[in-house]
Every structure is written in structure tokens, then in C-alpha cells.
DOTIBA-66138 format. One line per 4 residues: their letters; for each residue x, y, z of N, C-alpha, C. Coordinates in Angstrom, 3 decimals, decimal comma. Layout:
BEGIN
A = X:Y:Z:X:Y:Z:X:Y:Z ~ ...
END
This chain:
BEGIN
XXXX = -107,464:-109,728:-117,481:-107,573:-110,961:-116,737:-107,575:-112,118:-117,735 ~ -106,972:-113,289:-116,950:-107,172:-114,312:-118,586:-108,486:-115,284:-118,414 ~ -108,301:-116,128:-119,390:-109,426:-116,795:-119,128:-109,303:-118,307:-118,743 ~ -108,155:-118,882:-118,142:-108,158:-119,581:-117,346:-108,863:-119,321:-115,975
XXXX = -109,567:-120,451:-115,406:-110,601:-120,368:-114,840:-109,923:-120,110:-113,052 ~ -110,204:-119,106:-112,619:-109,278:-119,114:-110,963:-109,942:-119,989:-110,174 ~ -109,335:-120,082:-109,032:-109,802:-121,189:-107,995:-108,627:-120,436:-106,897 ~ -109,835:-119,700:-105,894:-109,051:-118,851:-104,309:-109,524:-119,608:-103,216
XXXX = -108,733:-119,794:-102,439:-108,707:-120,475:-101,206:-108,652:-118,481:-100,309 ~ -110,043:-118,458:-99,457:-109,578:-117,084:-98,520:-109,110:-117,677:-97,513 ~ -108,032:-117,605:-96,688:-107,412:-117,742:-95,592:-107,668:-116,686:-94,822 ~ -107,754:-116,872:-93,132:-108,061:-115,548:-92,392:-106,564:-114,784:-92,120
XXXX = -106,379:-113,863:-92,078:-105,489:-112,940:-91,376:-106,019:-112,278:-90,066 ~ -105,311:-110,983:-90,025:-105,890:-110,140:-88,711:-107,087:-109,310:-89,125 ~ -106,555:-108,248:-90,167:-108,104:-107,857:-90,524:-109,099:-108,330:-91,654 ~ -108,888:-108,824:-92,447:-109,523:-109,978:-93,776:-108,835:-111,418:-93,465
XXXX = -108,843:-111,291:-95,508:-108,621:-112,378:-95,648:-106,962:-112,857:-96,944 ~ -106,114:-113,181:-96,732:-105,035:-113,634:-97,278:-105,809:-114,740:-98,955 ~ -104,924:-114,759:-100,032:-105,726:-115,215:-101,158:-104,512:-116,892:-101,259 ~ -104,943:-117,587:-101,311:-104,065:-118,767:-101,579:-104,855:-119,500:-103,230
XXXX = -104,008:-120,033:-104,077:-104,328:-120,495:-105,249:-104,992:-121,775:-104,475 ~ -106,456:-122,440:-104,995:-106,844:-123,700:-104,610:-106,112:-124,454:-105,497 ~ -105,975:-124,592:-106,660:-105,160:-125,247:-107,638:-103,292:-125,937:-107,175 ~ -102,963:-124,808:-106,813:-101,419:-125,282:-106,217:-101,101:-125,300:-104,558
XXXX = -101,848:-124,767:-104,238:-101,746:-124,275:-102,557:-100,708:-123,271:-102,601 ~ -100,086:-122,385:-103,645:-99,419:-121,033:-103,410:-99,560:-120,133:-102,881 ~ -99,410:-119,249:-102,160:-100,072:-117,760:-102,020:-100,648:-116,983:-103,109 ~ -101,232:-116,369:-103,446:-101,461:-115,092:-104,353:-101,305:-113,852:-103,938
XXXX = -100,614:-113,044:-104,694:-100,470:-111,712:-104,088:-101,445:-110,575:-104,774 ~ -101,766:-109,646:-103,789:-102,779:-109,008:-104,674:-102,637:-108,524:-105,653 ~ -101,576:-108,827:-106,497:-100,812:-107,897:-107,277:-100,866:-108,551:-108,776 ~ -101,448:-109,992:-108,649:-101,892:-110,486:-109,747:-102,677:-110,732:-110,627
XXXX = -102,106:-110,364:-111,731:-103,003:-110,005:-113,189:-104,276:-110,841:-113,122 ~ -104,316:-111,869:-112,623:-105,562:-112,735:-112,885:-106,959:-111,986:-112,182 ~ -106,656:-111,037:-111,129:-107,621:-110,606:-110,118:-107,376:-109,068:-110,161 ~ -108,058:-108,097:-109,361:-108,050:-107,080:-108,838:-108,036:-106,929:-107,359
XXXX = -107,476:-106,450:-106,446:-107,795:-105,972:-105,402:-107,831:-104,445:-105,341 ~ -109,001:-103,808:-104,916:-109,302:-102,365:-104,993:-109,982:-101,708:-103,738 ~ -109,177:-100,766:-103,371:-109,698:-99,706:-102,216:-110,908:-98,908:-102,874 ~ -111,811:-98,972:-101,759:-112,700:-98,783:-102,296:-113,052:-97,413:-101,872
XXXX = -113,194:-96,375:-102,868:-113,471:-95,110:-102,644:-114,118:-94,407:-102,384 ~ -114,310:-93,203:-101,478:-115,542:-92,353:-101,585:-116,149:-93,050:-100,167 ~ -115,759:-94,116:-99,184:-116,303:-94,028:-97,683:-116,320:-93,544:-96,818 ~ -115,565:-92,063:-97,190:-116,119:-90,771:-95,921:-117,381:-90,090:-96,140
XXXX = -118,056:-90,551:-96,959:-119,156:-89,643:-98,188:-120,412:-90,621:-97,335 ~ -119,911:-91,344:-96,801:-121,228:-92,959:-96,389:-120,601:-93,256:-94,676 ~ -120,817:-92,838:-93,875:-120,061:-92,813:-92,421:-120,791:-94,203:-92,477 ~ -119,769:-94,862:-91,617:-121,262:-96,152:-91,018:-121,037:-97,357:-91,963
XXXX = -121,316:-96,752:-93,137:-121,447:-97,735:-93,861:-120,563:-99,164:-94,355 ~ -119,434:-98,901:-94,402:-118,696:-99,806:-94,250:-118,285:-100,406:-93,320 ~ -118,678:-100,509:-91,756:-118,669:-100,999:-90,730:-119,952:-102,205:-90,785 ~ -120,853:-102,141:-91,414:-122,117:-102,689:-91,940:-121,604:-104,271:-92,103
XXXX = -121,782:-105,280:-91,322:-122,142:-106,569:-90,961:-122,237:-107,255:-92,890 ~ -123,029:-106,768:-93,531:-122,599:-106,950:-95,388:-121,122:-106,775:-95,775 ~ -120,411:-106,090:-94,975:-119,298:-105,545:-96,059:-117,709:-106,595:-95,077 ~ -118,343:-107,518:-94,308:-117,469:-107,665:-93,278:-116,474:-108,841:-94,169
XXXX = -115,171:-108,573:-94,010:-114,648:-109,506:-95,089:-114,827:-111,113:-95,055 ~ -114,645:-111,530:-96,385:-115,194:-113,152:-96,882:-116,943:-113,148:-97,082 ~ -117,457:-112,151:-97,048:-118,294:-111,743:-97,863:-118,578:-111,104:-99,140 ~ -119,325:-111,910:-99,762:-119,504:-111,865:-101,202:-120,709:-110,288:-101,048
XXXX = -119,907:-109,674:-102,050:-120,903:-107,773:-101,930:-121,887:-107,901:-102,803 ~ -122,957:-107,109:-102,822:-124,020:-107,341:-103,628:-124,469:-105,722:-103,406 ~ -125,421:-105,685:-104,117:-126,068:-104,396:-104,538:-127,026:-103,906:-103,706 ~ -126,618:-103,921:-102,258:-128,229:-103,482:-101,150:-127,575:-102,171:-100,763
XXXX = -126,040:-101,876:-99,995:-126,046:-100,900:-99,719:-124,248:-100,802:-99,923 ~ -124,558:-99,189:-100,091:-123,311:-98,497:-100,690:-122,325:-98,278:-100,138 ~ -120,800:-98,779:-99,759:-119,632:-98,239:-98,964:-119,255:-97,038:-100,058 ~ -119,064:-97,080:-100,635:-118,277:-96,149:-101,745:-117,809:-96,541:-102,933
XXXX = -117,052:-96,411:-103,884:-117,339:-96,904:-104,876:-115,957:-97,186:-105,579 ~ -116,253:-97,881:-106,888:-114,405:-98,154:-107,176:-114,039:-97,218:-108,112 ~ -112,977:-96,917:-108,043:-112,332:-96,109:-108,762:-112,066:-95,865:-110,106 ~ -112,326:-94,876:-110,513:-112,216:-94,664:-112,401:-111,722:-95,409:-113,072
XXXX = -110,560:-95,715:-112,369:-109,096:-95,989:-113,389:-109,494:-97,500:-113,579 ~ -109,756:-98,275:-112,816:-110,199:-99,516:-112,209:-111,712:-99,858:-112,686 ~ -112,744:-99,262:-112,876:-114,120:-99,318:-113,541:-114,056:-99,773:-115,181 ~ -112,853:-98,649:-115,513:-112,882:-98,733:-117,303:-112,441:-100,145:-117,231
XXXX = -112,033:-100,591:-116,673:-111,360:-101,856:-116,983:-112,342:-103,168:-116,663 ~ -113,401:-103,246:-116,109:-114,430:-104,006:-115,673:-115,295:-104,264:-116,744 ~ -115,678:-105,399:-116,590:-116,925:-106,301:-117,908:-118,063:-105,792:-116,955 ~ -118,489:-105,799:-116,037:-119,404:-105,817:-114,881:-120,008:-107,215:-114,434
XXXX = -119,891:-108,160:-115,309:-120,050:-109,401:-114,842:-119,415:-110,169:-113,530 ~ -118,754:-109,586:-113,155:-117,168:-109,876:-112,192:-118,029:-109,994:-110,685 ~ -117,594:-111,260:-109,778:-117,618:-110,846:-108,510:-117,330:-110,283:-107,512 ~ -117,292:-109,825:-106,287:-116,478:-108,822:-105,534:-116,997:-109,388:-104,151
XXXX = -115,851:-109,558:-103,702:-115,508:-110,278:-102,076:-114,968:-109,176:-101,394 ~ -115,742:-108,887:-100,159:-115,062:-107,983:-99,320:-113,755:-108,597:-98,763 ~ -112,673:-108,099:-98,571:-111,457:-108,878:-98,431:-110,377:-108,307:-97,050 ~ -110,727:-106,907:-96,940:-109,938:-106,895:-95,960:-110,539:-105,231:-95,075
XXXX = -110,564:-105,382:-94,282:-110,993:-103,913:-93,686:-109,973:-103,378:-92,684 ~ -109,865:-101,870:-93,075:-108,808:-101,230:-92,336:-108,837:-100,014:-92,175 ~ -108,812:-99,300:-90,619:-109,254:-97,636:-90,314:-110,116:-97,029:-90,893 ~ -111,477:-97,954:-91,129:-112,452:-97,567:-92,033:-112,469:-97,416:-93,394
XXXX = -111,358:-98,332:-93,652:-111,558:-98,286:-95,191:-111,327:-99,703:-95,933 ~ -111,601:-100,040:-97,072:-112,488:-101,473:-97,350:-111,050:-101,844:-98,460 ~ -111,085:-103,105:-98,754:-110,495:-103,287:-99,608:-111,583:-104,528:-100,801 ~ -111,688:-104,579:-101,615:-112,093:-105,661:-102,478:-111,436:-106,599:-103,293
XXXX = -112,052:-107,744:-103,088:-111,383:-108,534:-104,384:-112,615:-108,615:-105,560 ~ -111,963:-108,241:-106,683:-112,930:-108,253:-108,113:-112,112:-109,475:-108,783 ~ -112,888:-110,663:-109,099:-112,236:-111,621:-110,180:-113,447:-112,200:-111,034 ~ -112,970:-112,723:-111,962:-114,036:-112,900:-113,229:-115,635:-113,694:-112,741
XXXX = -116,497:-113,537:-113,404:-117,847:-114,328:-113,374:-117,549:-115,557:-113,374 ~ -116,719:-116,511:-113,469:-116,121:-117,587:-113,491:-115,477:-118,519:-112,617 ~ -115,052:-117,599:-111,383:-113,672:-117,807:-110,487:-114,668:-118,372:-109,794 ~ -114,066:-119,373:-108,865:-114,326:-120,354:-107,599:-113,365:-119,648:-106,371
XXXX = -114,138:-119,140:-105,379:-113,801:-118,398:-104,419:-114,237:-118,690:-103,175 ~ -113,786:-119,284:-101,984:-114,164:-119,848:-100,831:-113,239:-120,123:-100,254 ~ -114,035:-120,257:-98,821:-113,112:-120,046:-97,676:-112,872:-121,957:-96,916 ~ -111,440:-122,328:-96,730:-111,687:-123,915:-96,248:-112,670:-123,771:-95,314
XX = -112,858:-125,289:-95,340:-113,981:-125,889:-94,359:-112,978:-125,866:-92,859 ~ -113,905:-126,057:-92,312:-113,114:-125,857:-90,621:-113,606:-127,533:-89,908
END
């Protein structure tokens, strides 16, 4: 990830939330180096749990209770400092956004 500082606009979709740059008004796709988006693993192991009112997307995740967890490949690569926005939910399964301790992440005002 670099260390230019991000700035996400969450936009709603059908089941989350769509990522727009606040800086340019572009889209972002999840696919960019600056961020992570990660399925989050291991939520047949936790029934319930990711249906949980905490995990509902444009919520910021925190450490109370467990959907499942992120993936190996995806962990080695983490400072742990990083935030994580629930971002999109689908047939019971979660998606996250991970971007640096740094990033400005919010949803417009209505």
C-alpha cells in the first residue's frame, strides 16, 4: 500500500457499499493497490454471526465478535494497524475493506 494518504467516499449499492475516491470523485475498484478488499473466511465455523447488526456494511469492525477470519495469504501482508469496514454482504458471506491507519473513510452526508 503506499503512503499517500486515501480519502473513500462509501456509496450505497444493493448489498454494501461501492468505494469512490473523495479526492477526485472517481470510482475505485476493489482491485486497487492502495486498499484490500477481502472475503472473509471461516463463516460457516460461526453460523449467525455475520448476520450480526456489527458486521452490517459501512460499519467500521472492531474486536467484540468473530465472523471468521482473513485469510493467510492476505494476513502476511498486514501491519495490523489497518482499519476494516464491513463493505459488502452476500449469501452469508462478508466482504471487507482493509486500508491503512491513515485513510479517511466515510459515507456522504444525506
Amino acid at each position: 500500500m503506499t503512503s499517500e494518504r486515501l480519502r473513500l467516499w462509501l456509496e450505497r449499492g444493493a448489498a454494501g457499499y461501492h468505494l469512490r475516491d473523495a479526492a477526485t470523485g472517481e470510482p475505485v475498484r476493489w482491485e486497487d493497490p492502495r486498499l484490500r478488499v477481502v472475503p472473509v473466511a471461516g463463516v460457516t465455523f460461526r453460523p449467525g454471526n455475520v448476520d450480526d447488526v456489527s458486521f452490517d456494511p459501512g460499519r467500521r469492525l472492531e474486536r467484540t465478535l468473530q465472523a471468521g477470519y482473513v485469510p493467510r495469504e492476505t494476513a502476511a501482508e498486514l501491519a495490523g494497524d489497518e482499519q476494516a469496514v464491513s463493505l459488502w454482504r452476500v449469501e452469508g458471506g462478508l466482504r471487507v475493506l482493509v486500508v491503512p491507519a491513515d485513510a479517511w473513510v466515510a459515507t456522504p452526508r444525506r
